[in-house]
C-alpha positions as CSV (number, residue, x, y, z in Angstrom):
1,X,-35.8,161.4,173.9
2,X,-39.3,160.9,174.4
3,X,-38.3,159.3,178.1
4,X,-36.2,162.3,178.9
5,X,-38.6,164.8,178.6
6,X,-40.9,163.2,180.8
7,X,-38.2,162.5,183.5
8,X,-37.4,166.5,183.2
9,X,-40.8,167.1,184.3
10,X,-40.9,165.0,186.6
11,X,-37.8,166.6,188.3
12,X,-39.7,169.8,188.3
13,X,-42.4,168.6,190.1
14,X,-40.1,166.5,192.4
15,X,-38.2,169.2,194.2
16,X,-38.8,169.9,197.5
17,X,-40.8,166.4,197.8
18,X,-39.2,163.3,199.5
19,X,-42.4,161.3,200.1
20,X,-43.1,158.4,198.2
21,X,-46.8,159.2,198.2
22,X,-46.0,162.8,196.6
23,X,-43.5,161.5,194.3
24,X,-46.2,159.2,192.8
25,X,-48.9,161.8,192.4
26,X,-46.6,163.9,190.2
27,X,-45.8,161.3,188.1
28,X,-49.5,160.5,187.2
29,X,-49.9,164.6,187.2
30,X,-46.6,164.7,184.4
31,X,-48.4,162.1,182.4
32,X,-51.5,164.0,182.4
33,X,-50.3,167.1,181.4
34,X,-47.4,166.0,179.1
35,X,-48.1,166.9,175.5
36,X,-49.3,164.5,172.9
37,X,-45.4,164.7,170.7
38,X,-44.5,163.0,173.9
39,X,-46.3,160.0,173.0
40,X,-46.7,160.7,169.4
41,X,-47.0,156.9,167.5
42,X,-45.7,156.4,164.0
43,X,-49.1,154.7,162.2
44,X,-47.8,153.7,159.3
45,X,-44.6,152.1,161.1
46,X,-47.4,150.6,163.3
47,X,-49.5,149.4,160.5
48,X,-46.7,147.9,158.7
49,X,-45.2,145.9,161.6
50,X,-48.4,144.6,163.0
51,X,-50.8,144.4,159.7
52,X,-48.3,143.2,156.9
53,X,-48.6,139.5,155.8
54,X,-47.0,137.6,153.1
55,X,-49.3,136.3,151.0
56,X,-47.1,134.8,149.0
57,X,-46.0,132.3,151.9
58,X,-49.8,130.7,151.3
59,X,-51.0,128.6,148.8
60,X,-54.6,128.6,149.1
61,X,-56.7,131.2,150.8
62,X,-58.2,127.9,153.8
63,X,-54.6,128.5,155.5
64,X,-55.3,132.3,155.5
65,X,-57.9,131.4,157.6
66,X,-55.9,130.3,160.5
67,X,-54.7,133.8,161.3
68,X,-58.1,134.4,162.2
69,X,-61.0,137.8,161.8
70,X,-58.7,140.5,163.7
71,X,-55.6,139.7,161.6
72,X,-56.9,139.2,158.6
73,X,-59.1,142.3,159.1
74,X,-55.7,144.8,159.8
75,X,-53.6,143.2,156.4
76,X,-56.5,144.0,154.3
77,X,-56.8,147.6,155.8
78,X,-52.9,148.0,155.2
79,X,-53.4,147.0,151.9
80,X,-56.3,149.1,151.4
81,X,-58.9,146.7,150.5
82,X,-62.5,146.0,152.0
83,X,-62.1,144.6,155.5
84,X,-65.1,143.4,156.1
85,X,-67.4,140.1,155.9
86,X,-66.8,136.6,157.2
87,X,-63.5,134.8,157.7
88,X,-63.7,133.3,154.4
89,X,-64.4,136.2,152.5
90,X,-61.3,138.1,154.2
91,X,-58.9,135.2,153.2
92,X,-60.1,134.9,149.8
93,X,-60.4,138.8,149.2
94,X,-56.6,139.6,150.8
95,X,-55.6,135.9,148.6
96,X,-56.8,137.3,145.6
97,X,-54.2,140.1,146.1
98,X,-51.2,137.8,145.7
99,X,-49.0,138.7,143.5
100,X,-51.5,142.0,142.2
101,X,-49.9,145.6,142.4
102,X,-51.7,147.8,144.5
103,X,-53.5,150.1,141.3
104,X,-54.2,146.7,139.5
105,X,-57.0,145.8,141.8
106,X,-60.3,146.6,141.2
107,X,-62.6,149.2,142.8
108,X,-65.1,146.8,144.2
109,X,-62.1,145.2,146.6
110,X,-60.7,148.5,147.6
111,X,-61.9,150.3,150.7
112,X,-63.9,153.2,150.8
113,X,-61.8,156.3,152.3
114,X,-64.3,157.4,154.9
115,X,-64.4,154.1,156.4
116,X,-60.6,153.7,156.3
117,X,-59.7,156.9,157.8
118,X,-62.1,156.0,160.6
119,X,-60.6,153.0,161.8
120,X,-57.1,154.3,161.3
121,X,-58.2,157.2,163.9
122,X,-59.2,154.0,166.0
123,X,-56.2,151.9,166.1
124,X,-54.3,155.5,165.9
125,X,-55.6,156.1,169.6
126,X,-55.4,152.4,170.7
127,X,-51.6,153.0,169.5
128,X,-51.5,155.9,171.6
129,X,-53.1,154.6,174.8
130,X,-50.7,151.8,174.9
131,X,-48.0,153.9,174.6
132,X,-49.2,156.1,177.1
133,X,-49.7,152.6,179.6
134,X,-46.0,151.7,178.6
135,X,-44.8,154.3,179.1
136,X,-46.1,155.1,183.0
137,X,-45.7,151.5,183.8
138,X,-41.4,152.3,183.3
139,X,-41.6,155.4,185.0
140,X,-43.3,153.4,187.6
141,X,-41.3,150.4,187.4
142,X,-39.4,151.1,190.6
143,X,-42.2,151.8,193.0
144,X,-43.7,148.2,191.8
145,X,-40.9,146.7,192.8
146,X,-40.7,147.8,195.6
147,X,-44.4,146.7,196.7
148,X,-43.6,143.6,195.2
149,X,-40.7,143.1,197.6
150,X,-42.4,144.9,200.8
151,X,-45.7,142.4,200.3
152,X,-43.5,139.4,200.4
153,X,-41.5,140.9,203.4
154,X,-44.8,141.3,205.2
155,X,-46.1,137.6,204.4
156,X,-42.4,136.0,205.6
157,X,-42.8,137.9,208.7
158,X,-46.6,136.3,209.6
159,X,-45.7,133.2,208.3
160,X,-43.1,133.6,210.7
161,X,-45.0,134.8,213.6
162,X,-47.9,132.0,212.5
163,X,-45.3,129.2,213.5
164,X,-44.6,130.8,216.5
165,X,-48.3,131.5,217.5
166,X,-48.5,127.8,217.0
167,X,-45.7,126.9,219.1
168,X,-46.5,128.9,222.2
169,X,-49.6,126.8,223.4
170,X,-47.7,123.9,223.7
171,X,-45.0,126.1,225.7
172,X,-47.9,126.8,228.3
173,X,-49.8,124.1,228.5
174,X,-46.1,122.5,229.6
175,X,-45.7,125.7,232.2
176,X,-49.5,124.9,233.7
177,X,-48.7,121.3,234.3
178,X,-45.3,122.1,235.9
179,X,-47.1,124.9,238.4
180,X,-49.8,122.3,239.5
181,X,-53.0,123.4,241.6
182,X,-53.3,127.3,241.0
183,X,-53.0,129.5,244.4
184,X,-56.3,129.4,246.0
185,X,-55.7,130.3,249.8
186,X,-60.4,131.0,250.5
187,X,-61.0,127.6,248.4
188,X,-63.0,129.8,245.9
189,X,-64.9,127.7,242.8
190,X,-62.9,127.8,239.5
191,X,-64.0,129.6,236.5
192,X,-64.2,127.9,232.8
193,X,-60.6,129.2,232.5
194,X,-59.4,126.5,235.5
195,X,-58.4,129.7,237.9
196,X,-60.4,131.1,241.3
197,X,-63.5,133.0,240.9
198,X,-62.6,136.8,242.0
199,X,-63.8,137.2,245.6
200,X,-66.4,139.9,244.6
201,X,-68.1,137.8,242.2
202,X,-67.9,135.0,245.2
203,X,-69.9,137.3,247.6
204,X,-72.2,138.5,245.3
205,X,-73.5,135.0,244.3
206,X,-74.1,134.5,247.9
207,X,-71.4,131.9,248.1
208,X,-69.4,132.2,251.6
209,X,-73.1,131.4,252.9
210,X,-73.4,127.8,253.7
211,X,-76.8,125.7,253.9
212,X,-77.4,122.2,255.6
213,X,-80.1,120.0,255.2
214,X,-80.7,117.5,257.8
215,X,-83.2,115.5,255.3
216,X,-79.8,114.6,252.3
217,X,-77.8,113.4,255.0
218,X,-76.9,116.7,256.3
219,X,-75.2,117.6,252.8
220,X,-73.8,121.0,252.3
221,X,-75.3,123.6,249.7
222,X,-73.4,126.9,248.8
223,X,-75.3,129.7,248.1
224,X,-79.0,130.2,248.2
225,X,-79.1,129.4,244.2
226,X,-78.0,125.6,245.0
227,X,-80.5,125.6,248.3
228,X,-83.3,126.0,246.6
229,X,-81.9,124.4,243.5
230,X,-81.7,120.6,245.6
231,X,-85.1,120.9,246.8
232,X,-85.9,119.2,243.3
233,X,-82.9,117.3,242.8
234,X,-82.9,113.8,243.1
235,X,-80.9,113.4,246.7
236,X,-83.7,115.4,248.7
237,X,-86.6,113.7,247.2
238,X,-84.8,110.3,247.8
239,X,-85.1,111.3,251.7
240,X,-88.2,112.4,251.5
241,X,-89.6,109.0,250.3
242,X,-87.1,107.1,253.1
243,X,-89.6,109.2,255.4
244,X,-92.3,108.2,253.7
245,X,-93.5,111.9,253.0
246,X,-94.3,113.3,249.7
247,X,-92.3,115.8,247.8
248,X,-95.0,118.6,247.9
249,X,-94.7,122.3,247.6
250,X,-96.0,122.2,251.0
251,X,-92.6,120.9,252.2
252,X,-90.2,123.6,250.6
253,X,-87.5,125.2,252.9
254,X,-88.0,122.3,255.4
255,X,-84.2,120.6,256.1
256,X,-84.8,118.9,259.4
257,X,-86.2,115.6,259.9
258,X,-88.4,116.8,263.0
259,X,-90.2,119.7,261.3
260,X,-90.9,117.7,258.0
261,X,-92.6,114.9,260.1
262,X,-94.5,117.7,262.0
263,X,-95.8,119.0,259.2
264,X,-96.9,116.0,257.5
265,X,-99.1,114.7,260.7
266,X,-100.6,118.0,260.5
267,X,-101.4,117.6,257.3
268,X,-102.7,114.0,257.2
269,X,-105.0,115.7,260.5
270,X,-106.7,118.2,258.3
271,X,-107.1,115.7,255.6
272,X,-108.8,113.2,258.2
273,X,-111.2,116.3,259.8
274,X,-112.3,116.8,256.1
275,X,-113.1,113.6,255.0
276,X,-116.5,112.4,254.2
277,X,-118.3,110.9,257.3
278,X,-121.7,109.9,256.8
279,X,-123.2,109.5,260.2
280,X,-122.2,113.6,260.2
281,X,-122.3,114.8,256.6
282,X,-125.7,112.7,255.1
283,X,-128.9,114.8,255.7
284,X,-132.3,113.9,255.9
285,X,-135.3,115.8,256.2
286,X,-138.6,114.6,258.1
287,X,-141.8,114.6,257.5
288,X,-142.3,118.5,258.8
289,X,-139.2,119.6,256.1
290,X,-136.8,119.4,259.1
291,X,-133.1,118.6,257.9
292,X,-131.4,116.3,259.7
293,X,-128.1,114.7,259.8
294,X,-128.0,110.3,259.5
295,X,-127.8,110.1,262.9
296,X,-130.6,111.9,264.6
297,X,-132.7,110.9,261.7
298,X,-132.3,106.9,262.6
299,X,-132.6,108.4,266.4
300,X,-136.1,109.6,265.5
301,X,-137.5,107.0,263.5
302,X,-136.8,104.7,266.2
303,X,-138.7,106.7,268.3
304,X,-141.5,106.9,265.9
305,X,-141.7,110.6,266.1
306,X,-141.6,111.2,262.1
């Protein structure tokens, strides 16, 4: 009964509405809205099937205490007794019921009625909250399943596609061995990827210009980058020393043989003029504070004019 009323509702709110999105929202909306006799939870058919133990199965109050604090706790309350204290309290107080009519006990074991109508209110709305979750978890039963199924239809199909990802680099690695050299008709320099450089890229680097140098054994350099890269690579200053010239800044953009042997004898020159020479560069001064250079000043004292 208590099913059909909510699927009425649920057909009033559906009509006109063939999403799945729109169907779900008034389902949650009919839930919200539906009235409490909907859900409405017998508590003392509750109590009695979840609280009710019999005692009389036990035959000391230690195996009571294997049903543990919670269970315990909800046979007392159905009996009507104090519910409270340790676990061995509970199973000797609910033990000490066996066999005792209800108005034979004492008033110091029975519950006080404040207390017990507050945590029947409890487990009254804990009753009613499952009910509630049971209940949209039917009306929703279909829609799981079918997000269940539409999940596992998405993980076949990229497991699938993961086994064929896998597969196709084998597939071109085979196709790039069969097709050989790739086409490069200007001889451009491959990329990290194995294929020609584009031809812009070529020009802009400077790389269709071509540089010689007379001095490695008249090796080829392309672009200026790799020019004036080699001049401190190890095959230029290898000729340099075979010419028995020194690797010196003074020697940069110098590839023939000719100039680089020019300007070294030009070089040792100036060193030569500027070396020390004593004859020319010593000074002396005579005996009227005349400065002289080594020469003259021997010249004169031969002469005995000092």
């Amino acid at each position: 009964m208590q099913r059909s009323i909510v699927c009425w509702q649920m057909d009033l709110c559906l009509v006109g509405h063939h999403n799945r999105v729109e169907h779900n929202k008034c389902v949650i909306l009919c839930l919200i809205q539906a009235p409490d006799s909907v859900f409405v939870v017998n508590l003392s058919e509750f109590t009695t099937l979840q609280a009710t133990i019999d005692v009389s199965a036990y035959s000391s109050p230690a195996e009571l205490e294997s049903l543990g604090l919670d269970r315990l706790k909800a046979a007392l309350m159905a009996l009507g007794l104090k519910c409270g204290g340790t676990l061995k309290e509970r199973a000797e107080r609910l033990f000490a019921s066996k066999g005792v009519r209800a108005g034979e006990l004492g008033r110091d074991a029975l519950a006080k009625k404040a207390e017990d109508s507050k945590e029947q209110t409890r487990i009254a709305t804990l009753a009613k909250l499952e009910e509630h979750i049971k209940c949209i978890g039917n009306l929703l039963s279909e829609e799981r399943d079918a997000t269940r199924e539409n999940v596992e239809r998405k993980q076949a199909r990229a497991a699938g596609e993961n086994e064929d990802d896998e597969e196709e680099p084998q597939v071109e690695s085979d196709e790039e061995e069969d097709d050989g050299v790739p086409y490069n008709p200007k001889n451009l320099p491959l990329g990290w990827d194995g294929k020609p450089i584009p031809y812009w890229l070529y020009k802009l680097h400077g790389l269709n210009i071509s540089y010689s140098c007379e001095i490695c054994g008249n090796q080829i350099y392309k672009g200026p980058k790799a020019f004036q890269k080699h001049f401190n690579e190890w095959r230029h200053s290898h000729g340099m020393r075979c010419l028995g010239i020194p690797n010196t800044a003074h020697f940069a953009n110098i590839t023939q043989i000719k100039d680089a042997l020019d300007l070294w004898n030009k070089i040792k020159g100036e060193k030569e003029r500027q070396k020390w020479n004593p004859d020319l560069d010593e000074e002396f001064e005579d005996s009227a504070g005349n400065v002289v250079n080594r020469k003259m000043y021997e010249d004169l004292k031969r002469q005995g004019l000092l």
